[in-house]
C-alpha positions in Angstrom: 133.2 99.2 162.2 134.9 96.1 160.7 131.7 95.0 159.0 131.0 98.1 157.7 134.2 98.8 156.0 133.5 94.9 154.8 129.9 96.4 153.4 131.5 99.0 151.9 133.9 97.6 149.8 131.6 95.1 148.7 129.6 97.9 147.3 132.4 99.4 145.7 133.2 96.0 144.3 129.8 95.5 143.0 129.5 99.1 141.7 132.9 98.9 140.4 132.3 94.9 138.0 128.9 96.9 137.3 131.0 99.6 135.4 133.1 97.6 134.1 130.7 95.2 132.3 128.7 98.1 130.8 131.5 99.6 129.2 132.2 96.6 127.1 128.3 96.0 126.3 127.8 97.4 122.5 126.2 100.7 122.6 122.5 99.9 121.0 121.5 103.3 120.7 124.4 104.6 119.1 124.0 101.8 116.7 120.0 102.6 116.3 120.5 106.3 115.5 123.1 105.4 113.0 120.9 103.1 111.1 117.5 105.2 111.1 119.7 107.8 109.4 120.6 105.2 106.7 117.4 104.2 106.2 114.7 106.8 107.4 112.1 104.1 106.3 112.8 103.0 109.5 110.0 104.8 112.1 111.7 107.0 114.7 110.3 107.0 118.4 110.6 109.3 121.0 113.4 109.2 123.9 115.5 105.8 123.6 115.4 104.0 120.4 116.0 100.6 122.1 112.6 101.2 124.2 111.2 102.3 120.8 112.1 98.8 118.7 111.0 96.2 121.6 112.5 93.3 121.9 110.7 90.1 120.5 113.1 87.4 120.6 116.6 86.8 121.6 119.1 83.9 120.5 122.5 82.9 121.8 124.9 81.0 119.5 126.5 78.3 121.4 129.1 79.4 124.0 130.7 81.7 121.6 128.7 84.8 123.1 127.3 85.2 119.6 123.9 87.1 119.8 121.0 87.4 117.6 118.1 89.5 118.6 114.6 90.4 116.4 113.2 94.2 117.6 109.9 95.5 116.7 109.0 99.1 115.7 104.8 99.4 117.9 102.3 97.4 116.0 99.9 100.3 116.7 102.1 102.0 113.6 100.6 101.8 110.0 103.0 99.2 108.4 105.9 98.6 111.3 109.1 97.7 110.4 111.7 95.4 112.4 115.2 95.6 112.6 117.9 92.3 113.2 120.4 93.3 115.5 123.8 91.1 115.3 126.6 91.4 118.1 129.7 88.7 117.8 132.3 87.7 120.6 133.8 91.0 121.1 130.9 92.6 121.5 130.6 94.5 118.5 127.5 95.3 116.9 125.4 95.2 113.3 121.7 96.0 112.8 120.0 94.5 109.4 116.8 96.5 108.6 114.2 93.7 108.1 111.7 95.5 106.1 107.8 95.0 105.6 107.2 93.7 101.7 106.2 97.4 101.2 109.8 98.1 100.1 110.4 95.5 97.2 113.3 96.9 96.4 115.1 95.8 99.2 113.8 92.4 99.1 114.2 92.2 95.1 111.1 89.7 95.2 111.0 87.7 92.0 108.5 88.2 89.4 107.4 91.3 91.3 106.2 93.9 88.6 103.7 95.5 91.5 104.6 99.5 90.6 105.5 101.2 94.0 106.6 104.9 94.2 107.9 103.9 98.4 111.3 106.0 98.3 114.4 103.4 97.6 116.4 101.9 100.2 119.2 101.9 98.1 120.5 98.6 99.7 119.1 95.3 99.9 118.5 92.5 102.4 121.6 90.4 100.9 124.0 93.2 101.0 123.3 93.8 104.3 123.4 90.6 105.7 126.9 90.0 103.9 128.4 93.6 104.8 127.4 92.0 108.6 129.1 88.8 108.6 132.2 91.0 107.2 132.2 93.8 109.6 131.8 91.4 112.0 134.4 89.0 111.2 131.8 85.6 111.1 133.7 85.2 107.3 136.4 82.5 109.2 137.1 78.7 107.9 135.4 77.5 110.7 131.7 77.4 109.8 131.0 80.8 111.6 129.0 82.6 109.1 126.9 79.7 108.0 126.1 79.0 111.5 125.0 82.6 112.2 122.8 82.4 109.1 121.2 79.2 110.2 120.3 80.5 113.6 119.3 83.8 112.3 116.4 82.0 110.1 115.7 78.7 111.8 115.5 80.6 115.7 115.8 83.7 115.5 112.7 84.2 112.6 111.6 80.8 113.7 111.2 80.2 109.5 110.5 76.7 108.8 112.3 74.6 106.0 111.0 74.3 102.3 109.8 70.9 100.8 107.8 69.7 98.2 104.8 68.6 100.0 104.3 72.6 100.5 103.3 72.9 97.0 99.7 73.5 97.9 100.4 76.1 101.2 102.9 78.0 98.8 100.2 78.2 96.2 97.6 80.0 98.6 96.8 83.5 98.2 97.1 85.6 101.4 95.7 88.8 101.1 97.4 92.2 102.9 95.8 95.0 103.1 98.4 98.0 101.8 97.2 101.5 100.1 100.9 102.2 99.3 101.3 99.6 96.8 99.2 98.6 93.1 96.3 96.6 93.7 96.7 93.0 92.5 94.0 90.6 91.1 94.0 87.2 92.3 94.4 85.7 88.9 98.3 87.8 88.3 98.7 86.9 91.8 98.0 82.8 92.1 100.4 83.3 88.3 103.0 85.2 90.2 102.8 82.4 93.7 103.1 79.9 90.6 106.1 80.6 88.8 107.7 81.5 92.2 107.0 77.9 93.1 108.5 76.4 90.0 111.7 78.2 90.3 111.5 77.5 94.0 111.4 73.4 93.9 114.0 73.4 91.4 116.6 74.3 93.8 115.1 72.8 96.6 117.9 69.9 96.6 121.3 71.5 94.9 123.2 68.9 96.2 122.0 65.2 94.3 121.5 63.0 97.8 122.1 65.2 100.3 119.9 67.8 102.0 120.5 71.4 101.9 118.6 73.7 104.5 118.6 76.4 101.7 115.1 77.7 101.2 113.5 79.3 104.6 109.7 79.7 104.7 109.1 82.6 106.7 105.4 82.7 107.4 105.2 85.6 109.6 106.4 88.2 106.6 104.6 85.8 104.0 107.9 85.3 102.2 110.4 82.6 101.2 114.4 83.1 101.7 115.9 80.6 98.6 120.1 80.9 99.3 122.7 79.7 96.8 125.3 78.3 98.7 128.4 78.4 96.6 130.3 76.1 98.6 129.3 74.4 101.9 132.7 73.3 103.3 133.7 74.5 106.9 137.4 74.6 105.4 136.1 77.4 102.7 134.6 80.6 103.5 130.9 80.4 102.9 129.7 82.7 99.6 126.0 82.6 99.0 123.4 84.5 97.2 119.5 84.9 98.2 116.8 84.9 96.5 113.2 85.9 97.8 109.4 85.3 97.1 106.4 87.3 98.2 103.6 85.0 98.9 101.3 87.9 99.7 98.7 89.5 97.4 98.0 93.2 97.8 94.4 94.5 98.0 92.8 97.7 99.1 89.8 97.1 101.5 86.7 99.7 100.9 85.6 101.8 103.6 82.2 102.7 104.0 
């Protein structure tokens, strides 16, 4: 009798911490649903959302419970989009739309003038990552937001950093097959990779004798992430700006 009581409670114990630890987990799909209806250019799946947008890759910050994690609408969709979800210490929650380079727009590519008649995001990739480290409260005097940013592109998208021995790679035309978009030559393209990579280099190194991880190479999405770090002392809150290059060039392959 004695060690069933015993089992008993220990079930009820269990069952109990189980409860409790749920309720303070951030509610994804609550989150999901909120976002898709900001931005229908985000596919909607059937049933649960967070089954929908699988999970590719998760990254914890340290021991401050900080938690990045990069989700993945089916790649058996025509053109699937991705999603960043961002959840701090108190286990709050943002999700960034990380678009395809379908929707310009949001990316604000430089020296872009492919026409596109996608429907607007109205927001862009910056704005979203900035109303994020706000909501969540990473804007401290302690390094917080430039850490999260850091992890967010060097783990979490696994980018790798810009130099200027990757002239030639940067230079390359990679072709992507999209009817959505203008057709581009390779001529306008190679012009358009060029002039990205001279503005590029020139702010490679900000700081004279000191390296700046600033410019992200994120080979996956065939695009560049070039941030102008308006300060870079753990004392200041971190301001910053992005600018992005498409590396890809758009054709339209003929079916037969």
């Amino acid at each position: 009798m004695a060690r069933l009581l015993l089992l008993l409670l220990i079930s009820l114990f269990i069952t109990f911490a189980s409860c409790e630890q749920n309720k303070n987990q951030p509610n994804i799909e609550k989150h999901l649903t909120a976002t898709i209806s900001k931005f229908p250019q985000l596919p909607k799946g059937q049933g649960k959302q967070s089954n929908f947008y699988r999970l590719i890759r998760s990254v914890t910050i340290g021991d401050n419970g900080v938690e990045l994690q990069l989700r993945s609408s089916p790649d058996s969709l025509n053109d699937p989009q991705k999603i960043i979800v961002v959840i701090n210490q108190a286990k709050q929650m943002y999700i960034i739309p990380f678009f395809s380079n379908t929707y310009h727009d949001y990316w604000r590519f430089r020296f872009d003038s492919v026409s596109t008649s996608v429907k607007s995001t109205n927001s862009t990739f910056e704005s979203e990552l900035k109303n994020c480290l706000l909501q969540l409260n990473f804007y401290d005097t302690l390094g917080t937001a430039g850490e999260v940013i850091n992890e967010m592109f060097f783990s979490l998208l696994q980018c790798q950093q810009v130099t200027k021995s990757d002239s030639a790679s940067l230079h390359s035309v990679r072709l992507t097959n999209n009817y959505t978009l203008a057709y581009e030559d390779t001529d306008s393209c190679y012009n358009r990779l060029h002039k990205s990579w001279l503005e590029i280099v020139k702010e490679l190194y900000p700081r004279e004798y000191f390296t700046n991880f600033n410019t992200f190479w994120d080979k996956r999405n065939n695009r560049v992430y070039q941030l102008d770090l308006k300060n870079s002392s753990r004392k200041q809150k971190i301001e910053f700006s992005i600018q992005t290059y498409r590396l890809d060039c758009i054709f339209q392959m003929l079916s037969l």
